[in-house]
N, C-alpha and C positions, 0 to 999 in steps of 0.2 A: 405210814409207810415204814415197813420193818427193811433191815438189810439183809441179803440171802442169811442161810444158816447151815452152817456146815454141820457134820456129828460129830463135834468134839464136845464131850462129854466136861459143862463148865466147870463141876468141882474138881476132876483130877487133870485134864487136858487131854484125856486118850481119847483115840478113837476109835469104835470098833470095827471088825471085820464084816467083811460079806455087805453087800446091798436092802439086805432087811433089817439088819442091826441096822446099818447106818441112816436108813428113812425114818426107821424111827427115832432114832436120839436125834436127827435134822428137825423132825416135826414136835420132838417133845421140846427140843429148845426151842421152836415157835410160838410153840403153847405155853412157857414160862416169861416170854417178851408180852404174847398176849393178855397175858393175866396182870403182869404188870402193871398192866392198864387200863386195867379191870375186863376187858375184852375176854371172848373164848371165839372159839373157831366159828362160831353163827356171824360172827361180825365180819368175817375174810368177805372180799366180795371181788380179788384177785391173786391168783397166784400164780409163779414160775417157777419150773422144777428145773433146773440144768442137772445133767447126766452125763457121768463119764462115760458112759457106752448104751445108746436107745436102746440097746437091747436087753436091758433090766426096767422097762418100761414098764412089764406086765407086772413083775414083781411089787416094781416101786407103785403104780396103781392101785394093786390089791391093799396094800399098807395103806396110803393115801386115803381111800376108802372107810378107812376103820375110824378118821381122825376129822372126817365130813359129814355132813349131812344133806340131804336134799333141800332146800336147791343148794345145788354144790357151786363154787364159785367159778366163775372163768378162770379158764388153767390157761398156761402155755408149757410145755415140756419141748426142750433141746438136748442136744449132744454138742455137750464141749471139749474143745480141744483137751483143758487139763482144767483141775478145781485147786484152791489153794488146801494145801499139806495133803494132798492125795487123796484127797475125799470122792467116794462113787456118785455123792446126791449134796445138791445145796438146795435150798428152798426159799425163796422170797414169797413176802405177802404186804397185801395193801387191805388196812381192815376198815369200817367206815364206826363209829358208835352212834 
């Protein structure tokens, strides 16, 4: 069980702009918790997207896509009120080895 992941980028602490920058430094600091442990993305076999606005769904999807493979894991995607430090995307996952 990982804890979501915001996109703050861990060696300076910045986060970038826009909905696509931010999926993906949410999903690359996934993939850096996952490797930790020796895992990659084939081991996820859940994850949660929370959204500050569902309407970068399609965006955040397409990205998501890039970083999955078939069988893709069970998602759930929401819209939350607010993300911590103003983040557009946080990402949780549960991986199995």
């Amino acid at each position: 069980f990982f804890s979501g992941q915001i996109p703050l980028d861990p060696e300076t602490g910045v986060m970038p702009e826009g909905i696509e920058a931010q999926t993906r430094r949410a999903l690359d600091n996934v993939k850096g918790l996952l490797e930790s442990q020796g895992l990659t993305f084939k081991n996820v076999v859940k994850t949660t997207v929370f959204l500050d606005n569902i309407d970068d769904f399609t965006t955040m999807n397409g990205i998501y896509a890039e970083y999955f493979e078939e069988p893709y894991p069970a998602r759930s995607a929401v819209e939350v009120a607010k993300l911590p430090k103003g983040a557009l995307v946080e990402v949780e996952v549960i991986a199995v080895k």
